[in-house]
ROLUM-109487 format. One record per residue: x, y, z of N, C-alpha, C, CB in turn. Coordinates in steps of 0.1 Angstrom, whole numbers, padded with zeros to 4 digits, always signed. Atoms other than C-alpha are relative to their C-alpha. Glycine has a CB too. Layout:
N
XYZXYZXYZXYZ
...
This chain:
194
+0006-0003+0013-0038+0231+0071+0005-0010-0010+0003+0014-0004
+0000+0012+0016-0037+0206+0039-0004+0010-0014-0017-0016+0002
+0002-0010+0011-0033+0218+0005+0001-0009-0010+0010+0013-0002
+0004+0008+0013-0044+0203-0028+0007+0006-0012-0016-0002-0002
-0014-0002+0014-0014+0207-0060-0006-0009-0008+0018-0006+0003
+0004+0003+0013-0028+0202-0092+0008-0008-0005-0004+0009-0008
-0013+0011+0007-0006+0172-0109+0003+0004-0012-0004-0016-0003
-0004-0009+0014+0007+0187-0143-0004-0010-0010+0019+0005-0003
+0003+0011+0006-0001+0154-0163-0014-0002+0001+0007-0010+0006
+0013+0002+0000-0035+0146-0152-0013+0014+0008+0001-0016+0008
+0009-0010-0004-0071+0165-0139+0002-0008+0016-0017+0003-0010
+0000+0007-0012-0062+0150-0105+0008+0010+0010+0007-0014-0001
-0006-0012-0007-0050+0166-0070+0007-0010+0010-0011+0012+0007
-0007+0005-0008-0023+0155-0048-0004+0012+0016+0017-0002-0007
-0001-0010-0011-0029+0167-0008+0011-0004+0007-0011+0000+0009
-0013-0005-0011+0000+0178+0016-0004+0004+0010+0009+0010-0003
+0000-0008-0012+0000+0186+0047+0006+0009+0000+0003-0005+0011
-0008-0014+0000+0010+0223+0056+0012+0000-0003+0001+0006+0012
-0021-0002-0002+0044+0217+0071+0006-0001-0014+0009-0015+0011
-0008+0002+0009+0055+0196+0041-0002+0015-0013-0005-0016-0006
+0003-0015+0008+0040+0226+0021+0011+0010-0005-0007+0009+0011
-0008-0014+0000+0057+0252+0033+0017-0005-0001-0004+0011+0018
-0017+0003+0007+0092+0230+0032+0001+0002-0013+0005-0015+0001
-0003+0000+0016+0088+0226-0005+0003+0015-0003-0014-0006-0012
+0001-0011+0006+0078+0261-0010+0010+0006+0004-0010+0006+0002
-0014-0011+0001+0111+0277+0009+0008-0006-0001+0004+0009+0011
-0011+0003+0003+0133+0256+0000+0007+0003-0012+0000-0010+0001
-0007-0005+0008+0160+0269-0025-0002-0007-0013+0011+0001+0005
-0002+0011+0016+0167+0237-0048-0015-0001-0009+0005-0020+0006
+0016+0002+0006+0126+0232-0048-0004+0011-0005-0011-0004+0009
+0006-0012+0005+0117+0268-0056+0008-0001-0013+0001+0015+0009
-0005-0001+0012+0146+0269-0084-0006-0012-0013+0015+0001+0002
+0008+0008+0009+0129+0235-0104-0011+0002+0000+0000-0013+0000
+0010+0004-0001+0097+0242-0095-0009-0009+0003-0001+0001-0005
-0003+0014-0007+0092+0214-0076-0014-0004-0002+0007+0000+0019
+0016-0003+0001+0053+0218-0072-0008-0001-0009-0004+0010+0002
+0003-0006+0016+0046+0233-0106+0002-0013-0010+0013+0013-0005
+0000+0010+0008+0058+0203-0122-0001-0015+0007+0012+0001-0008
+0003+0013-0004+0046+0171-0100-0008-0011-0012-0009+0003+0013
+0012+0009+0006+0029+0143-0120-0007-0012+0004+0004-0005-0010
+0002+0009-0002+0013+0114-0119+0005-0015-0005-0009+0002-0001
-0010+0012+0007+0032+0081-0129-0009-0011+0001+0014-0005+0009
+0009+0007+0005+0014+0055-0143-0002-0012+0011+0005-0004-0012
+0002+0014-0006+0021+0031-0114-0010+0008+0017+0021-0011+0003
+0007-0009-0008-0004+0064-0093+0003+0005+0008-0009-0003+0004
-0007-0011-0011+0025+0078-0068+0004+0013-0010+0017-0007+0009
-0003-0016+0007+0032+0116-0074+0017-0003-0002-0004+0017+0014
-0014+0002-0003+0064+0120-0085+0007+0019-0013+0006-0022-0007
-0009-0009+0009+0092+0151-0103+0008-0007-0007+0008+0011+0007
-0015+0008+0005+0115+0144-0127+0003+0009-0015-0004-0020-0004
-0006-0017+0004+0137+0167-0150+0011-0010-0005+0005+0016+0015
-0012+0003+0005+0164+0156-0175+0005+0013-0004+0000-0010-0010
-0010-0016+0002+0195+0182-0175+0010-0008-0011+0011+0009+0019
-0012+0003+0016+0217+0181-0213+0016+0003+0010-0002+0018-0020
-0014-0001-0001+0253+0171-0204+0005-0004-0007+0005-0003+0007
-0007-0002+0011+0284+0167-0223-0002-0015-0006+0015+0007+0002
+0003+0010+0003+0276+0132-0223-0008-0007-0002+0003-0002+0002
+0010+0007+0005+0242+0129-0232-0013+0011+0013+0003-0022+0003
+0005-0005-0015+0218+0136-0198-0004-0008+0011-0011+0008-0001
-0001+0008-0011+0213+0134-0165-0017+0002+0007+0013+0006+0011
+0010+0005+0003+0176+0121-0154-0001+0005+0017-0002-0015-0007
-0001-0007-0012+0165+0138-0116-0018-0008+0003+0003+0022-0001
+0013+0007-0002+0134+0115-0104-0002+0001+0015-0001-0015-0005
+0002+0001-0009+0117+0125-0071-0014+0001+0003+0006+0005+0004
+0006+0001-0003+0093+0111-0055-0012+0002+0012+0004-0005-0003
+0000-0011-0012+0070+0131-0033-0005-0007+0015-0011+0013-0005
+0003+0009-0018+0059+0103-0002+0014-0002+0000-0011-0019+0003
-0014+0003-0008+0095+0096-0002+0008+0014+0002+0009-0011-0011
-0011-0013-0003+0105+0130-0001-0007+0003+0016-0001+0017-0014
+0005-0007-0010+0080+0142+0028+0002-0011+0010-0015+0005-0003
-0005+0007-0011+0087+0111+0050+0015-0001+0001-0005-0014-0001
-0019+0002-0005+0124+0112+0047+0000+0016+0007+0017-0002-0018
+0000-0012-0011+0120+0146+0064-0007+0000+0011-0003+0013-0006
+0013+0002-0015+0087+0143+0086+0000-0009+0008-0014-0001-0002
+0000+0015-0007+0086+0106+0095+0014-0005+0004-0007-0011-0011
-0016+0006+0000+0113+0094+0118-0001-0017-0004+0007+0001+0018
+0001+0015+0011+0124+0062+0104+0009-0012+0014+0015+0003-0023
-0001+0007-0006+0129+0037+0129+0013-0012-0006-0012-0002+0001
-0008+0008+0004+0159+0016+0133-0002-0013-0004+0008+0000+0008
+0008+0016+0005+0156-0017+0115+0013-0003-0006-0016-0001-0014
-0015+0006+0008+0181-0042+0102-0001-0003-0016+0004-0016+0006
+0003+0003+0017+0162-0049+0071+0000+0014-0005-0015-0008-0005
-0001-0013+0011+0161-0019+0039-0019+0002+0010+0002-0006-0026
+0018-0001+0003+0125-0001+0045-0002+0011-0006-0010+0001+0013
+0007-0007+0008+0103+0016+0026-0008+0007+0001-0004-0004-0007
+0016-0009-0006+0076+0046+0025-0009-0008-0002-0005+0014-0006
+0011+0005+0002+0043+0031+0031-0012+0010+0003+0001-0010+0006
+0012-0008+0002+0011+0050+0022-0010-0013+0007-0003+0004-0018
+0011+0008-0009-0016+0037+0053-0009-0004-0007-0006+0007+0010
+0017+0004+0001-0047+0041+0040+0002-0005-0017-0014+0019+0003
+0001+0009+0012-0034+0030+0004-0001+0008-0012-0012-0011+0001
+0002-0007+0009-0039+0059-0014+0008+0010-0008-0007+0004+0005
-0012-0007+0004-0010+0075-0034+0000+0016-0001+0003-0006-0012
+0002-0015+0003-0026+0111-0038-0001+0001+0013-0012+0007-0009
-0005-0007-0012-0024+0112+0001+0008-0002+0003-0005+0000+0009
-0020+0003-0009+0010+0124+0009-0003+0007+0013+0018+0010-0009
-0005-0004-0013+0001+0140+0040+0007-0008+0013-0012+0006+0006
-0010+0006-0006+0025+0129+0069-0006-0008+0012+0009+0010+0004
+0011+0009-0009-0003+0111+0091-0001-0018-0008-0019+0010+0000
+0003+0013+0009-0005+0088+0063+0010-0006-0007-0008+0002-0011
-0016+0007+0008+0032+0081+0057+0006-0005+0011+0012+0011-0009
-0012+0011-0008+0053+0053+0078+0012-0006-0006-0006-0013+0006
-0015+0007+0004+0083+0034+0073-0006-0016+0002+0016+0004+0012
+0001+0017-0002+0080-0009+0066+0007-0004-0009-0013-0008-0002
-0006+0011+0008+0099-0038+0057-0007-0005-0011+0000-0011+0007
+0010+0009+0012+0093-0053+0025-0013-0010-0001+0007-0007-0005
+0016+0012-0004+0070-0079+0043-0009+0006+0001-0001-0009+0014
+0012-0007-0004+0051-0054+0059-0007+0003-0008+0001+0011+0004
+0010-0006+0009+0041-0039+0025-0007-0009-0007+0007+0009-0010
+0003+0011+0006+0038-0073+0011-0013-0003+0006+0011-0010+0000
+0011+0005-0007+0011-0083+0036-0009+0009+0001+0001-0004+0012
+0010-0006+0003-0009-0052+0032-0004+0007-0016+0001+0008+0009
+0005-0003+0016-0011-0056-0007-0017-0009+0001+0015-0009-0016
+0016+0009+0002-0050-0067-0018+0001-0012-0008-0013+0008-0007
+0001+0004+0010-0040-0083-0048+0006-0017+0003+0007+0010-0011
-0007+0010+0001-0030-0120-0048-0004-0008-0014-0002-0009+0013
+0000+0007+0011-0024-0141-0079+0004-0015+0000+0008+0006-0008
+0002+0011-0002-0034-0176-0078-0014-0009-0005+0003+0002+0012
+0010+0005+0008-0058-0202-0092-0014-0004+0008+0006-0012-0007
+0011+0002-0010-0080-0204-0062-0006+0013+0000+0004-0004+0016
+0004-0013-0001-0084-0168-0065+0002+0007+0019-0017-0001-0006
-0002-0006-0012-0076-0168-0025+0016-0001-0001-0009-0008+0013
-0015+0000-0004-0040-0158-0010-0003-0013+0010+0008+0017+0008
-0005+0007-0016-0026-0185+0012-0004-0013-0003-0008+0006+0018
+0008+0012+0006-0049-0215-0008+0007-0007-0012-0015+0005-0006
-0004+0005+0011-0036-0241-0032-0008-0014-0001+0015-0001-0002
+0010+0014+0004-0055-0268-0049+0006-0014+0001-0004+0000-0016
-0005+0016-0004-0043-0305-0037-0006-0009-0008-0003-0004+0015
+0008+0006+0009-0067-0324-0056-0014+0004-0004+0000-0010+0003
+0013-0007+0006-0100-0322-0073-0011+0008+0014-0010-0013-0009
+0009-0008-0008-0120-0316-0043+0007+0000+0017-0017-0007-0001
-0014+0002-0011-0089-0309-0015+0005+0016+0002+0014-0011-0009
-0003-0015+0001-0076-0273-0006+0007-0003+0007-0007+0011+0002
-0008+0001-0004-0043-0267+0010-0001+0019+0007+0010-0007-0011
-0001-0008+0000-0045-0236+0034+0013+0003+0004-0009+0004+0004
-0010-0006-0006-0011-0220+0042+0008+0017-0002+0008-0010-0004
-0006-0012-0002+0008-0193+0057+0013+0005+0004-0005+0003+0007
-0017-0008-0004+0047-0176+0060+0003+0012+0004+0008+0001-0009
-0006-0010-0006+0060-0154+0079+0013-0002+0000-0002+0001+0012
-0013+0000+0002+0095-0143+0079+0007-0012+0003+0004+0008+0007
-0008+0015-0007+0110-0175+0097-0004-0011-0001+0001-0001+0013
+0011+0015-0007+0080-0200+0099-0012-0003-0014-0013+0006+0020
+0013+0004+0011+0056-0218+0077-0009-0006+0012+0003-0014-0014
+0019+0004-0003+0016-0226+0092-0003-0004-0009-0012+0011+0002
+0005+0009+0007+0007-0255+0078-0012+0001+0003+0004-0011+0001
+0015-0004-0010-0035-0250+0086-0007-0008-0005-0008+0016+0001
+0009+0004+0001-0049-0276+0073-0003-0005-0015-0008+0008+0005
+0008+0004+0010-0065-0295+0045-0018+0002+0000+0004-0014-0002
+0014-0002-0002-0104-0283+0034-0005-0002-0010-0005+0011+0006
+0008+0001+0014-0132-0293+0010+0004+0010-0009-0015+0003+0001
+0006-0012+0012-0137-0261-0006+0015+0012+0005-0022+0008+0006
-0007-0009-0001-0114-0233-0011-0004+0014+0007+0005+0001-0010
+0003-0010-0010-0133-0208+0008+0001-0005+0018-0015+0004-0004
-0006+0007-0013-0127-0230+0040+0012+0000+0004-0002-0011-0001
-0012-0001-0001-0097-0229+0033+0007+0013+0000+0005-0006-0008
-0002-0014+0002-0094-0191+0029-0003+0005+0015-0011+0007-0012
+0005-0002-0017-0115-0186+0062+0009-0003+0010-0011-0008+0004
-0006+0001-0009-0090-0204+0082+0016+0010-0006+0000-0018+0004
-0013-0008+0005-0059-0184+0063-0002+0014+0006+0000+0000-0019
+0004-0013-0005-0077-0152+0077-0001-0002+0013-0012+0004-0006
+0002-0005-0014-0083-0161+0109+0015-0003+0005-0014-0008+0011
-0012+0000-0004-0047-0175+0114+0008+0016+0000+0007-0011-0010
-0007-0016+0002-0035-0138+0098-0002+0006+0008-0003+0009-0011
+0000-0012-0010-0053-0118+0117+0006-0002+0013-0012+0005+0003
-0003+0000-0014-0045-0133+0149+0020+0003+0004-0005-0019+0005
-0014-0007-0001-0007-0128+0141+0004+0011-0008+0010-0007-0002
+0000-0016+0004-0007-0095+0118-0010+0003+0001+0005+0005-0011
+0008-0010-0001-0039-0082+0128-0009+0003-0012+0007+0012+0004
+0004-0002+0014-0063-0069+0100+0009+0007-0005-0012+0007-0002
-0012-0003+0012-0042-0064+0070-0012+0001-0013+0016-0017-0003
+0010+0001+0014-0056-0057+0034-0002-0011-0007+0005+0008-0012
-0002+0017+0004-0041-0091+0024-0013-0008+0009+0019-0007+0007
+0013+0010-0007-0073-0108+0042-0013-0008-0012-0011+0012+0010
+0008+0005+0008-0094-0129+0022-0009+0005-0004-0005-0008+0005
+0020-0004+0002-0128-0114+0005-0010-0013-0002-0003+0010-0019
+0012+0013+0003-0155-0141+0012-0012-0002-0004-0003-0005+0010
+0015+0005+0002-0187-0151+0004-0007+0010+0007-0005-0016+0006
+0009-0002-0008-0218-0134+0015-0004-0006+0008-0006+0001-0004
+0003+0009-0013-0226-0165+0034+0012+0000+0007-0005-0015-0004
-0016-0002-0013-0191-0165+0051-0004+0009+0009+0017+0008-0005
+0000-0018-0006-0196-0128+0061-0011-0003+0009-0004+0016-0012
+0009+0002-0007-0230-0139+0075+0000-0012+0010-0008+0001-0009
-0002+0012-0013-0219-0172+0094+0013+0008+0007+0004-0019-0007
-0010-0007-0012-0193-0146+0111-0010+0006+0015+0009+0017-0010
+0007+0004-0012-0202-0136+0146-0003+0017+0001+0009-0009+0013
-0001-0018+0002-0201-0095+0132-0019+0000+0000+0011+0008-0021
+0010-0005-0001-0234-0080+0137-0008+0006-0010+0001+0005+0008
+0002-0006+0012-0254-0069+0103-0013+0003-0003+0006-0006-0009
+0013-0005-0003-0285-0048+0106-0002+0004-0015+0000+0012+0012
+0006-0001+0013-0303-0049+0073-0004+0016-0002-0013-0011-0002
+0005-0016+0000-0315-0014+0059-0005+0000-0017+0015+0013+0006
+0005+0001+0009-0340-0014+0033-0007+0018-0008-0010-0011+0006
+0006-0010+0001-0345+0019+0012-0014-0001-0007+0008+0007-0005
+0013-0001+0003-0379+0032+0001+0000+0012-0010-0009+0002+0013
């Protein structure tokens, strides 16, 4: 069962899976804050609690975050040498159910961000000269040099097929052209409404 918790901040709904559910709900510490009752939304869109208690020296600030609370209990966390972090699969911060929460290296999360900031507008592309494109790629250890290409969508194209072939589809993938998409070898059955 999955249950949808109204965010106290916004008209929005965070879902849970059962289990994590029913942990919040009998747990002691969480029933005495209201753990539930006061979730919000944080401006950067993970759910999160947070509660300042008056002490003699001012106060003390209690911030918890609810994918990091339901994977540090549900999700075993795989030994690793590097720090890792909760990672939300499908990308979506209002799903905390535990299907959709893993553990990754900083790289990992890094390579399935969408956003890249750059003057080509592609990840992995840099401008060499006026009509010159530089595609390249890093991985932890190694640089892929891939090439010099006219155009910076040439150069994007080969940055994607290098990626996927060593991390697989990732979010980090190029968005191309309509003609790219259509000189791919994907199959695309027109559908005209009436």
């Amino acid at each position: 069962m999955l249950y949808k918790v109204k965010l106290k901040n916004a008209d929005k709904y965070v879902v849970i899976s059962g289990e994590a559910y029913e942990f919040i709900e009998q747990n002691e510490y969480y029933k005495t804050i209201e753990f539930l009752k006061n979730l919000r939304l944080h401006s950067s869109g993970y759910v999160f609690y947070q509660r300042n208690y008056p002490f003699k020296d001012g106060y003390k600030n209690v911030t918890i975050y609810l994918h990091k609370l339901i994977a540090e209990k549900f999700v075993p966390k795989p030994d690793a040498e590097k720090r890792l972090f909760v990672r939300i699969k499908n990308g979506k911060p209002l799903d905390c159910r535990i299907e959709n929460l893993d553990w990754a290296t900083m790289s990992e999360l890094r390579r399935n961000q969408k956003k890249h900031n750059n003057k080509t507008g592609y990840r992995g592309v840099v401008k060499v000269s006026k009509n010159t494109y530089r595609a390249v790629l890093y991985t932890s250890n190694e640089r892929f040099d891939l090439g010099l290409f006219k155009s910076a969508e040439d150069a994007a194209k080969a940055y994607n097929e290098k990626s996927e072939e060593l991390f697989g589809k990732t979010k980090s993938l190029n968005k191309l052209s309509q003609e790219d998409i259509l000189d791919s070898d994907v199959e695309i059955q027109e559908v005209i409404h009436k």
